[in-house]
DRENFI-751995 format. One record per atom (N, C-alpha, C, O): x, y, z. Coordinates in steps of 0.05 Angstrom, whole numbers, plus 5000, padded with zeros to 4 digits. Example, Ala and Ser with C-alpha at 12.3 -4.5 7.8 and 13.67 -1.06 7.14 Angstrom:
<nodes>
((5264, 4886, 5156)),
((5246, 4910, 5156)),
((5264, 4934, 5156)),
((5285, 4934, 5169)),
((5257, 4955, 5142)),
((5273, 4979, 5143)),
((5258, 5001, 5157)),
((5268, 5023, 5161)),
</nodes>
This chain:
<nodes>
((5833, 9663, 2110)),
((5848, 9642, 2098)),
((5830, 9624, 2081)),
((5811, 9614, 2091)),
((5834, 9621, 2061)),
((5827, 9596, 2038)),
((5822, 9569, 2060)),
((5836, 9566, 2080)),
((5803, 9553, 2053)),
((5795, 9523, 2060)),
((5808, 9508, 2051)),
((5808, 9485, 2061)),
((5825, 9516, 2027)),
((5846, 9492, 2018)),
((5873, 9495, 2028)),
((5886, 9475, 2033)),
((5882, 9515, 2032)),
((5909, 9515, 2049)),
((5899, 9511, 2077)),
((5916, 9502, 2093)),
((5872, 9515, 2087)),
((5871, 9513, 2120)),
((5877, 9470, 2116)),
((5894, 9458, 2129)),
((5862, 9458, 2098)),
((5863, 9434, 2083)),
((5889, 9425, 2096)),
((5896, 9412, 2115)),
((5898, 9436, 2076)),
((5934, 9419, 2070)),
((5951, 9420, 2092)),
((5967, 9401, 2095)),
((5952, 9440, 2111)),
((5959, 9439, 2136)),
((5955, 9423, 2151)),
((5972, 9412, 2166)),
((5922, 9415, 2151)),
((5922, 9391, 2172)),
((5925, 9366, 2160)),
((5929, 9349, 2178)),
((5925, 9356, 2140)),
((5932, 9338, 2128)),
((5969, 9336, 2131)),
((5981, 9315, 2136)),
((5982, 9361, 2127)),
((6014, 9354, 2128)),
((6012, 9349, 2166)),
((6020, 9330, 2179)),
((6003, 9367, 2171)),
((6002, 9361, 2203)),
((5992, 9333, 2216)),
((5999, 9325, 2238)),
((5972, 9318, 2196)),
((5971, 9293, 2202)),
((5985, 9272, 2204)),
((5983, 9254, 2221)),
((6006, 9275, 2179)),
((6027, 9266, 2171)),
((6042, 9263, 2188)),
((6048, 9241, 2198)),
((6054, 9289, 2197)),
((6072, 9290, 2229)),
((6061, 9277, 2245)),
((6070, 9255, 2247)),
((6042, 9280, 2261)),
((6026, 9258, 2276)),
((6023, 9229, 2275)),
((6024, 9215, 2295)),
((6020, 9221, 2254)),
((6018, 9191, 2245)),
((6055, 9175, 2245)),
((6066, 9155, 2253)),
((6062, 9193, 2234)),
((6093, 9187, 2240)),
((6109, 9187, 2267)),
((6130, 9175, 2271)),
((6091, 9207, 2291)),
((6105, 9202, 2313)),
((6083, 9180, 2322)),
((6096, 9160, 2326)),
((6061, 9176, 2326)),
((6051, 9160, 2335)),
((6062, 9126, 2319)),
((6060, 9105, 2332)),
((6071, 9125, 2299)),
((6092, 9102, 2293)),
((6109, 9089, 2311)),
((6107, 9069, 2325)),
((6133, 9116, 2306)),
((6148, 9113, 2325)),
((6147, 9109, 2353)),
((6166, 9099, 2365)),
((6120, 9117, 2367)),
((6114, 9116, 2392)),
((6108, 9082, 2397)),
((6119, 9069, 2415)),
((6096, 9073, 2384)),
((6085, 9051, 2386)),
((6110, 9035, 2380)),
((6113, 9014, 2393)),
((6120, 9038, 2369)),
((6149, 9016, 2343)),
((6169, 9008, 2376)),
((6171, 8986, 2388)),
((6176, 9027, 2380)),
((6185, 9039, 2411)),
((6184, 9028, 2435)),
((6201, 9018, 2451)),
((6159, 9033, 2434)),
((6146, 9027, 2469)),
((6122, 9000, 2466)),
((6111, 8990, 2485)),
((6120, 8995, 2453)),
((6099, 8974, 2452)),
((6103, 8941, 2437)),
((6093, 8920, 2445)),
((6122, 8947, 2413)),
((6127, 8918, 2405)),
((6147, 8906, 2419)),
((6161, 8896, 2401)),
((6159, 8900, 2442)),
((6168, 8880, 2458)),
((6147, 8869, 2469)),
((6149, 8845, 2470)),
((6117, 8883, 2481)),
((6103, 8873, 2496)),
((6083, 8858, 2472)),
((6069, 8838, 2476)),
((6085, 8866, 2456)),
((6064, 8853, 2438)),
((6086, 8827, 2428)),
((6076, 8804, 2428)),
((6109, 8830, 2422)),
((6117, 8805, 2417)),
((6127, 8783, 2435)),
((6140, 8763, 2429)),
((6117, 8792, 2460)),
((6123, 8770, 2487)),
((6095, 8749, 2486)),
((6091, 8725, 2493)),
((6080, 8768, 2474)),
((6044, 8748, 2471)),
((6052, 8728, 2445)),
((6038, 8711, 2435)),
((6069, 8734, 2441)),
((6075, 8707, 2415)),
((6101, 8701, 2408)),
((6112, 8704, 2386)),
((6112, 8686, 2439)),
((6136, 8678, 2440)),
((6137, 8650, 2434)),
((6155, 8638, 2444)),
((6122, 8638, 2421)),
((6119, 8608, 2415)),
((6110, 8615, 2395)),
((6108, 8593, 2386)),
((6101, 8633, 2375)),
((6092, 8637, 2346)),
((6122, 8629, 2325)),
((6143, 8641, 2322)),
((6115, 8610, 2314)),
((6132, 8605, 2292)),
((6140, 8633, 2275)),
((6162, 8645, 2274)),
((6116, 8638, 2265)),
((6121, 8658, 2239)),
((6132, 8688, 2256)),
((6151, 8701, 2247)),
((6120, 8692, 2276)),
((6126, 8712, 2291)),
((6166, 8711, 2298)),
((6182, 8728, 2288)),
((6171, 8692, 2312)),
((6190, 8681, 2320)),
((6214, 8685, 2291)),
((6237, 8692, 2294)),
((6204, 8679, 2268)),
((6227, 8674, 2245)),
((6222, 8702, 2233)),
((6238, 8712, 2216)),
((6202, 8712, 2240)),
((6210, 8747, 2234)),
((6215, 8762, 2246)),
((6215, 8783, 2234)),
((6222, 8763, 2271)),
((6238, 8779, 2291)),
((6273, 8765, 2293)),
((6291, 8774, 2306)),
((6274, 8742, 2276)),
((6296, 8722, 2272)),
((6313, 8741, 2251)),
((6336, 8746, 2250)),
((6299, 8746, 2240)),
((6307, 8758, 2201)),
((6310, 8792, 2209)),
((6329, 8806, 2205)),
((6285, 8799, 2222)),
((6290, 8831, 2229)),
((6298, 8830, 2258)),
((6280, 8835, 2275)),
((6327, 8823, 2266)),
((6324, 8821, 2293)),
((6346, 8849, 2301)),
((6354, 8849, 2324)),
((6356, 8874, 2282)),
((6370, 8882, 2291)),
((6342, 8907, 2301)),
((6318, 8906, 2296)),
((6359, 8928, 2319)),
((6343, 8949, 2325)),
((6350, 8967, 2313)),
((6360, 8986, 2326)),
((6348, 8969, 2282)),
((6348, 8994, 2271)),
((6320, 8998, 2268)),
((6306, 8980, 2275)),
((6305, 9024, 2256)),
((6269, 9027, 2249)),
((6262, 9016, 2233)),
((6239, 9008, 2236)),
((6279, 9006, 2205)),
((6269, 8986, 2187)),
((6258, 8963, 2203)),
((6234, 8960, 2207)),
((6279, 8945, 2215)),
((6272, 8930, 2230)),
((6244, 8921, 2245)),
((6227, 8903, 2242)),
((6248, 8950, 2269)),
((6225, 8938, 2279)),
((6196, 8947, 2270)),
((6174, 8944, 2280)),
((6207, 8963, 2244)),
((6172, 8971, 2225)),
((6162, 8946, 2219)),
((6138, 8942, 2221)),
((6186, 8919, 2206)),
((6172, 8903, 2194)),
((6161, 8882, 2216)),
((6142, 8866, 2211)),
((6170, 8883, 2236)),
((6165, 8869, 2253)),
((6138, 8874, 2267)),
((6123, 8858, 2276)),
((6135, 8908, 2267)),
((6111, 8916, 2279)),
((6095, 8902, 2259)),
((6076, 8887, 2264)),
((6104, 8910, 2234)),
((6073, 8912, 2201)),
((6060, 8874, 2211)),
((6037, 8868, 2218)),
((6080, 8857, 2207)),
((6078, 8826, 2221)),
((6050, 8822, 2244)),
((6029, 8808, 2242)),
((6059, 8839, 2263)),
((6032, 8835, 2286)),
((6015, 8855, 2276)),
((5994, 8856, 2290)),
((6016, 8871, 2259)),
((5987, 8896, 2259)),
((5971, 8867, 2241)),
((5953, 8854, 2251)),
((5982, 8861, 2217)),
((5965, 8838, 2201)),
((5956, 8820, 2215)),
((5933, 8811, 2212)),
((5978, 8808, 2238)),
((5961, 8785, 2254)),
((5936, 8795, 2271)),
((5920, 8778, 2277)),
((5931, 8820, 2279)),
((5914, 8831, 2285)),
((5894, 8845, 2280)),
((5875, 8850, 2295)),
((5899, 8853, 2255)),
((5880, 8859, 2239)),
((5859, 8842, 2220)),
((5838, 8853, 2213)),
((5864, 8822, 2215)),
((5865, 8805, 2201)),
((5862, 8777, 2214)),
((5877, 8760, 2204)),
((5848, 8769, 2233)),
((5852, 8746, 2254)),
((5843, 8716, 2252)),
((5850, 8695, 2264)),
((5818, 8724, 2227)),
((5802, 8702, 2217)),
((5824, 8695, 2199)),
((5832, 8673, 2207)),
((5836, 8701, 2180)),
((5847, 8698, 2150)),
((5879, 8683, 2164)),
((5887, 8661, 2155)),
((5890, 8692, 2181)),
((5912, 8680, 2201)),
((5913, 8662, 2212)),
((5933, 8647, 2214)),
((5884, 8659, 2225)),
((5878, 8633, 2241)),
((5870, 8606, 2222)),
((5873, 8583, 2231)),
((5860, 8612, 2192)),
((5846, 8589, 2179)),
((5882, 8586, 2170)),
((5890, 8563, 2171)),
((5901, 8606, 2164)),
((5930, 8596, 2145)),
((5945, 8577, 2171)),
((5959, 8558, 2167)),
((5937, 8588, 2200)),
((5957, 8564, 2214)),
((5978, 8584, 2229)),
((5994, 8580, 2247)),
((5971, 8615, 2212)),
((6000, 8631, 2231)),
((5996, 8636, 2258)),
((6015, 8642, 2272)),
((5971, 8635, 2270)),
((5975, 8637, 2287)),
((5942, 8627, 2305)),
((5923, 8623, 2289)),
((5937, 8624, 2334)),
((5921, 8612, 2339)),
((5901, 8632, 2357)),
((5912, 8652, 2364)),
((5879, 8630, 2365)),
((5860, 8643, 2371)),
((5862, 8649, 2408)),
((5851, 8667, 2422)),
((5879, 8629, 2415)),
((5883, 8628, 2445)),
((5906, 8654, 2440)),
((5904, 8673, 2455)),
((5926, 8656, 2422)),
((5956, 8671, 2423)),
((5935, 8704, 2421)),
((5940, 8721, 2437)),
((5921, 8706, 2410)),
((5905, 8732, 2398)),
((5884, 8743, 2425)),
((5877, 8765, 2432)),
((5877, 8716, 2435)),
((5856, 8721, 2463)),
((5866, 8726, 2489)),
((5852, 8728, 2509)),
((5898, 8728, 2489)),
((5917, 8733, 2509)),
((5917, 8761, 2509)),
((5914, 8774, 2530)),
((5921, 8775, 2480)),
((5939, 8799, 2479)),
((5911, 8815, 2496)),
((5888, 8805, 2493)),
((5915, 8837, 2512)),
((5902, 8864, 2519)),
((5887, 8872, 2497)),
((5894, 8868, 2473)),
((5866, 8885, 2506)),
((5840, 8896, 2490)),
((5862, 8926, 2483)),
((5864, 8937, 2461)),
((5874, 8933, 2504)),
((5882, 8959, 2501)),
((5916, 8958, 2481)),
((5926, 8971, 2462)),
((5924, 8938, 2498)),
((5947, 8934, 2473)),
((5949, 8928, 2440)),
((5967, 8936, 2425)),
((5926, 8913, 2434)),
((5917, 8913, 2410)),
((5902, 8933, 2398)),
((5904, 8935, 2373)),
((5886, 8949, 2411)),
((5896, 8990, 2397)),
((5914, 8994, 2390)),
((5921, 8997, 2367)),
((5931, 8997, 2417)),
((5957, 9009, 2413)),
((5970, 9002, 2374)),
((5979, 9018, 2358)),
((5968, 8982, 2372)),
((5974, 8970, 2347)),
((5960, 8974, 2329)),
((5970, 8978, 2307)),
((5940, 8973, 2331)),
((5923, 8977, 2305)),
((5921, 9014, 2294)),
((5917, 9021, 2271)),
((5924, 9029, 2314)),
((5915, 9056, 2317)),
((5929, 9076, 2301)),
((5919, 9098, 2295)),
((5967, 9061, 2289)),
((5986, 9072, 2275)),
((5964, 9069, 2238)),
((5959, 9084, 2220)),
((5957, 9035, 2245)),
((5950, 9042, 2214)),
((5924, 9051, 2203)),
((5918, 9060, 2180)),
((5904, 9046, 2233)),
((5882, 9058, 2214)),
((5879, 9092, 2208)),
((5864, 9105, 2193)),
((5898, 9099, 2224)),
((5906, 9131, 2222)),
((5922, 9134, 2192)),
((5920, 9153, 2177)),
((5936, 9116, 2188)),
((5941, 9120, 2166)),
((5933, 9112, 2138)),
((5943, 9117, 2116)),
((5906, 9097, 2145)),
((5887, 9087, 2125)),
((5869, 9122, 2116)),
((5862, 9128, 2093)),
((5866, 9133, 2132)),
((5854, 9160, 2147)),
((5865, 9174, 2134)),
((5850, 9185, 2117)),
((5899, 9184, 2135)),
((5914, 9200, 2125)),
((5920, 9204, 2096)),
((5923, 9223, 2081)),
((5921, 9175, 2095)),
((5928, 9168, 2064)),
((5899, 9178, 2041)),
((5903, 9191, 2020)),
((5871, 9167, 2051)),
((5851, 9175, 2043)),
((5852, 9206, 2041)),
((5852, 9213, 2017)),
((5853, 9225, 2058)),
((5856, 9254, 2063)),
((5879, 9272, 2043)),
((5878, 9295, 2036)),
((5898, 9253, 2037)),
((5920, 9260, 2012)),
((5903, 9247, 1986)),
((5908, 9254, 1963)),
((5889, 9232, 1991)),
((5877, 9223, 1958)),
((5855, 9252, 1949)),
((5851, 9262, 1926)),
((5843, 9260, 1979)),
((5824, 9278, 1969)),
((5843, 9307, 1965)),
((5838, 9326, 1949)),
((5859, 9306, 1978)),
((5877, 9340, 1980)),
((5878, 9338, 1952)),
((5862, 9351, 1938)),
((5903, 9316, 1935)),
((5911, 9316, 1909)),
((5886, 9323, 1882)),
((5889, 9339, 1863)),
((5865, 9309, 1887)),
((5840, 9308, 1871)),
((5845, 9348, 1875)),
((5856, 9361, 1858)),
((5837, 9358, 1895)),
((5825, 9381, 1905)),
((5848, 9403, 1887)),
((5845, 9423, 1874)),
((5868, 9389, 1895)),
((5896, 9406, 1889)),
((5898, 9413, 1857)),
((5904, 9436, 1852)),
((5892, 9395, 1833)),
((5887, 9398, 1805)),
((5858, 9411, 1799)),
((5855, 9425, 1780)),
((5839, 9406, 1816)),
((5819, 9419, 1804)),
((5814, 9448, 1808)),
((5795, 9459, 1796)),
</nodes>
């Protein structure tokens, strides 16, 4: 087999992966992550706005805490949120969250190189 079709396979196969691991997380994990910031204003008026349970919904609601978590210094100097609300959540629960996007920081990089690979 060619190295570029063995390539593109796992890259589409990543794809599938990163998409169930979304959903896994979207699922099973953002009620518990949004109980650690049940006094969060900003948190609070975006689960207000996205409060139905369709996947739109609770993507934007997840995307909301991946930034507050990703991002903790830049959050804490704007006021959204406070350093005690962030020092509550689980070491392990805050994977859980972060793990959808840096996989897809990962994935996305891996389609920049397939496409390059794919024209030349």
């Amino acid at each position: 087999m060619d190295i570029f079709l063995i390539f593109t396979i796992l890259v589409f196969a990543a794809g599938l992966i990163g998409a169930v691991l979304s959903f896994y997380v979207e699922y099973t994990k953002l009620e518990a992550l949004e109980s650690y910031f049940s006094e969060n204003k900003v948190v609070c008026d975006n689960k207000r706005f996205w409060g139905r349970n369709t996947h739109i919904d609770r993507f934007y609601r997840m995307l909301l805490i991946n930034q507050l978590l990703a991002m903790p210094k830049t959050h804490i100097k704007r006021g959204d949120v406070t350093e005690a609300e962030l020092a509550a959540i689980p070491l392990s629960l805050k994977r859980w969250a972060l793990w959808p996007t840096n996989f897809g920081f990962i994935w996305a990089a891996s389609l920049f190189i397939w496409s390059v690979w794919y024209r030349w």
